[in-house]
C-alpha positions as CSV (number, residue, x, y, z in Angstrom):
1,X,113.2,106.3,135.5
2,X,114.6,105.8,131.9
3,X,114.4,108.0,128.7
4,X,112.8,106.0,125.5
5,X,112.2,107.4,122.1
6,X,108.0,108.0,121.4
7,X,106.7,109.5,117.9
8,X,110.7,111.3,117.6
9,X,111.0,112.2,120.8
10,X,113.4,111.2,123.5
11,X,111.4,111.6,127.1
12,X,110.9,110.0,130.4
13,X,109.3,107.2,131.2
14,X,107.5,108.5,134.3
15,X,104.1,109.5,133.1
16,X,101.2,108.5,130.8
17,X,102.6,107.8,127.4
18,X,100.0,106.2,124.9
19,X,96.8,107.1,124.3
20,X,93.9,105.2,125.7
21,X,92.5,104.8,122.1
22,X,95.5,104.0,120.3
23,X,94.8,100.7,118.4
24,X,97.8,98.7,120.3
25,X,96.1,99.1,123.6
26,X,92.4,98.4,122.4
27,X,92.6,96.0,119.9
28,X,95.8,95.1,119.9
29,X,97.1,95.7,116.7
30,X,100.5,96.1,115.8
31,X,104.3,94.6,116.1
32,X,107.1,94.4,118.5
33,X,110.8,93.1,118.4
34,X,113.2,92.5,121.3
35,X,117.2,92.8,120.4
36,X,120.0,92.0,122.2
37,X,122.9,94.5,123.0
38,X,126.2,92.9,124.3
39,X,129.2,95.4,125.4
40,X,127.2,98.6,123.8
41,X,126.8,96.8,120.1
42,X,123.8,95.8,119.0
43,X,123.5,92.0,117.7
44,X,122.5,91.7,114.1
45,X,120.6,95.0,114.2
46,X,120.1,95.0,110.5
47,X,118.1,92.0,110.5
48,X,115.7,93.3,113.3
49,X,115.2,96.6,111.4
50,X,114.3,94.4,108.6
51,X,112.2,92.5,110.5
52,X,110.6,95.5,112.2
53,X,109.7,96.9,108.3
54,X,108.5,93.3,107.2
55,X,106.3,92.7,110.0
56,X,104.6,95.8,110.1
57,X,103.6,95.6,106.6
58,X,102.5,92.5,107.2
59,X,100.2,92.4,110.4
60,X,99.6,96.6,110.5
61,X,99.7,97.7,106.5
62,X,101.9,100.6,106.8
63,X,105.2,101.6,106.7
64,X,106.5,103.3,109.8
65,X,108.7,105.1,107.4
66,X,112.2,105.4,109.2
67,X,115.3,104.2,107.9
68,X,118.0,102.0,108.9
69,X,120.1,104.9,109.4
70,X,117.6,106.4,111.9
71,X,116.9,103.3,113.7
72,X,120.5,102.5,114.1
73,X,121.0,106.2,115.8
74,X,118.1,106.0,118.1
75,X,119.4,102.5,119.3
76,X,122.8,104.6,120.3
77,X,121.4,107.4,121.3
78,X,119.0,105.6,123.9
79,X,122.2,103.9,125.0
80,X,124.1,106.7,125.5
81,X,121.4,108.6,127.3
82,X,120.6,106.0,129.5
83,X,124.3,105.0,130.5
84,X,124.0,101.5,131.2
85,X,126.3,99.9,133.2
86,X,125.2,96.8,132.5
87,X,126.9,94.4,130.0
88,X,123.7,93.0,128.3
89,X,120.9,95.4,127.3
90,X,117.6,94.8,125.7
91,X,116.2,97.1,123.3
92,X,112.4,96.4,122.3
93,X,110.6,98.5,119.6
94,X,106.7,98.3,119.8
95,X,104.9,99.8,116.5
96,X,101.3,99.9,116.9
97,X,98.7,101.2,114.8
98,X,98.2,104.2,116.4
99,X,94.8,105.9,117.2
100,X,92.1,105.2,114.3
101,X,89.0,106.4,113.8
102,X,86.8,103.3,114.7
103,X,88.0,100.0,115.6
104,X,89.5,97.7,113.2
105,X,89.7,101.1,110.1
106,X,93.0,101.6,108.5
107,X,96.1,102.8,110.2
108,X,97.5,105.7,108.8
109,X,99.5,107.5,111.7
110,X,101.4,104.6,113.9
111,X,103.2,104.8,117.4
112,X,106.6,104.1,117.3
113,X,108.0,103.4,120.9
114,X,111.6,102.3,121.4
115,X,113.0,101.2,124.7
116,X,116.2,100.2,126.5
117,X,116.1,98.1,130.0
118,X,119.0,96.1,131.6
119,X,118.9,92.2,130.1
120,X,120.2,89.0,131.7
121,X,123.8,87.5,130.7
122,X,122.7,84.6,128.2
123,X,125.2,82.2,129.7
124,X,123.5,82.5,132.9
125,X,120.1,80.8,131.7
126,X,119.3,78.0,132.9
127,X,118.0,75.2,130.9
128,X,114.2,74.7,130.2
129,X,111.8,72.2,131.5
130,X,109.4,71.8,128.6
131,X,105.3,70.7,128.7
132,X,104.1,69.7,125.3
133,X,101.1,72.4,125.5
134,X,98.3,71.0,122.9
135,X,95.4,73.4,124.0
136,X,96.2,76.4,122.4
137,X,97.3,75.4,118.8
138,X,99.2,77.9,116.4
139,X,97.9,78.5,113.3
140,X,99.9,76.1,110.1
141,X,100.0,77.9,107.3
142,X,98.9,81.6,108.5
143,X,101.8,84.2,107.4
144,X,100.3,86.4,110.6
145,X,101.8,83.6,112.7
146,X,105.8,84.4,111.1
147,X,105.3,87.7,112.4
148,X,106.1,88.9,115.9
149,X,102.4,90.4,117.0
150,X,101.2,92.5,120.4
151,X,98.9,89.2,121.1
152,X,100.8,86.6,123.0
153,X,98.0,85.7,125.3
154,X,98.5,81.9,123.5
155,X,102.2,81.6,124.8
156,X,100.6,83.6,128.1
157,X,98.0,80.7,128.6
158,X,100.1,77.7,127.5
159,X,103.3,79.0,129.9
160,X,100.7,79.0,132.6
161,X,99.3,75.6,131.7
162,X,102.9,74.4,131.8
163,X,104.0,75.5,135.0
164,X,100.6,73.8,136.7
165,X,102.4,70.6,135.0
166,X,105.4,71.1,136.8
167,X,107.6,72.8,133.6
168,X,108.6,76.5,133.2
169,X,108.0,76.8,129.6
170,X,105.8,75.0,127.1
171,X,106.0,73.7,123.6
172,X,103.3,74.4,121.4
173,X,101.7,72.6,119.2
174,X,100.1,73.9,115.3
175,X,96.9,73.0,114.2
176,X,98.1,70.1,112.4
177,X,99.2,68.6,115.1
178,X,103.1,68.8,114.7
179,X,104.9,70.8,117.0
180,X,105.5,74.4,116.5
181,X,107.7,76.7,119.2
182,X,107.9,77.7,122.5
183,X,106.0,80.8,124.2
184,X,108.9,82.9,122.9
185,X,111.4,80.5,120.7
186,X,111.8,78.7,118.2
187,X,112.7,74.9,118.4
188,X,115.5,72.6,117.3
189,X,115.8,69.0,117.7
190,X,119.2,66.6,117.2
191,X,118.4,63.8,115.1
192,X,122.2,62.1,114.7
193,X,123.8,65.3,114.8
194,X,122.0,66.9,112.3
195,X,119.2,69.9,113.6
196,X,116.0,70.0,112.3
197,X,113.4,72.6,112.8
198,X,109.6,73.0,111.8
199,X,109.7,75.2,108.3
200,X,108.1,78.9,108.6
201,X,104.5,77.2,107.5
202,X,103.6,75.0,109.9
203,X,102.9,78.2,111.9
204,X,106.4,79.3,113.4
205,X,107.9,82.9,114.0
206,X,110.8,83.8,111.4
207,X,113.4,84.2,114.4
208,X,116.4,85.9,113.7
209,X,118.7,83.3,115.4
210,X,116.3,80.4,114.0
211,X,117.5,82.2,110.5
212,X,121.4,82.6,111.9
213,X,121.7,78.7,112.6
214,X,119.6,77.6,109.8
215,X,122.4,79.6,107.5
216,X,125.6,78.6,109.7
217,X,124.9,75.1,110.2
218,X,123.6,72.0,108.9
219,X,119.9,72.3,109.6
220,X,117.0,70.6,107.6
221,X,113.1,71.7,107.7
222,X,110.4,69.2,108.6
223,X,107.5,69.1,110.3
224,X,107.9,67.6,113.6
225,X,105.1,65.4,115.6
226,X,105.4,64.9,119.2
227,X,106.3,61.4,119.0
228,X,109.3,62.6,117.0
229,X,110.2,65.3,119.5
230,X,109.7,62.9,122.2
231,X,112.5,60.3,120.2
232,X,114.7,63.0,119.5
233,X,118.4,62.8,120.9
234,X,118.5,66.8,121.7
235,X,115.7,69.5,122.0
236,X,116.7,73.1,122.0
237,X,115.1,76.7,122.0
238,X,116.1,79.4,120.4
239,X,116.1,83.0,120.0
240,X,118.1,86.7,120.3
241,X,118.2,86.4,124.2
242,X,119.1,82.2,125.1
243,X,121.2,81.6,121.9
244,X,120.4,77.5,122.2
245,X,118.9,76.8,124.9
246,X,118.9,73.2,126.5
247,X,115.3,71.4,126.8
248,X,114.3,69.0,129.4
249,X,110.7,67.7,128.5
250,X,108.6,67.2,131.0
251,X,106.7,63.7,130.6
């Protein structure tokens, strides 16, 4: 049992907490972002506040209307009531649209759920063994696609596919053919020394540590085919929970 924060409450998480109607759970609307804490401090929790604001704009058109300020205190507070022992946490916020009057009409009242659950050491992942996934194709050029949405059931069936291949994570592909991201990451390859990554249109999520290295280090924006992945002298994924990650790719 663990206390989350729901609609400005702190409560257990031992009974029925959503409504069956709300729009997250039938329709699947709405946003959710997953940020690393390390030693009780949360890592670059302004930018997932701003990405929690941005996104659900974007995919839900409405402002769940708390401040940094507030978000930043529930973060602590579910911390401190929960009394991790645990060096690494992981703190998810899931903003849905809450329950509307008929399917697909305008939020106006969203669900705001914040959790905290224990989170693997990042130095302890291993590195991936990646299948090229072509089947289920990201969108190139979609601004939905930047945003961190409920629906992953196209990482769900390409991860799947993978693992029938013989890898443990796949690479997806964009509807232009050029590669895009992983189920949950964004990519990187080495091309003599220099990273390169696929820019925010050709379908990609606007990670937070895809934005940190991009800012840090040398890193150019291309579009990248498989061929080109397939030549290149490093592949990595990325994101708040692997930092980079190591890619084997699967032939």
């Amino acid at each position: 049992m663990s206390i989350i924060f729901l609609n400005g409450d702190y409560v257990e998480d031992s009974s029925p907490l959503i409504s069956h109607r709300d729009s997250g759970f039938t329709t699947g609307i709405g946003i959710f972002d997953s940020m690393l804490v390390k030693g009780k401090t949360p890592i670059h929790i302004e930018e997932h506040y701003e990405r929690i604001i941005h996104d659900s704009k974007t995919v839900i058109g409405i402002n769940p209307y708390f401040s940094y300020e507030k978000f930043e205190e529930i973060c602590y507070t579910l911390l401190e009531k929960n009394n991790f022992k645990e060096s690494y946490v992981r703190i998810r916020t899931t903003i849905t649209g809450g329950i509307v009057k008929a399917p697909l009409h305008p939020a106006h009242t969203p669900t705001i759920l914040i959790d905290a659950q224990t989170s693997t050491n990042p130095d302890n992942i291993k590195p991936a063994n990646c299948v090229v996934v072509t089947d289920f194709p990201r969108i190139a050029g979609c601004v939905l696609e930047n945003c961190k949405r409920l629906d992953y059931s196209r990482s769900y069936a390409a991860r799947r596919q993978a693992e029938r291949l013989g890898g443990d994570e796949a690479i997806l592909i964009n509807t232009d053919g050029n590669i895009a991201c992983g189920t949950t990451s964004n990519i990187f390859i080495e091309e003599s020394a220099t990273l390169i990554t696929p820019p925010l249109t050709d379908g990609v999520l606007a990670g937070i540590t895809r934005r940190k290295i991009t800012e840090e280090r040398e890193v150019r924006e291309e579009s990248i085919s498989i061929k080109r992945l397939q030549s290149a002298s490093k592949v990595y994924l990325t994101n708040s929970f692997v930092g980079l990650r190591d890619v084997t790719l699967v032939k």
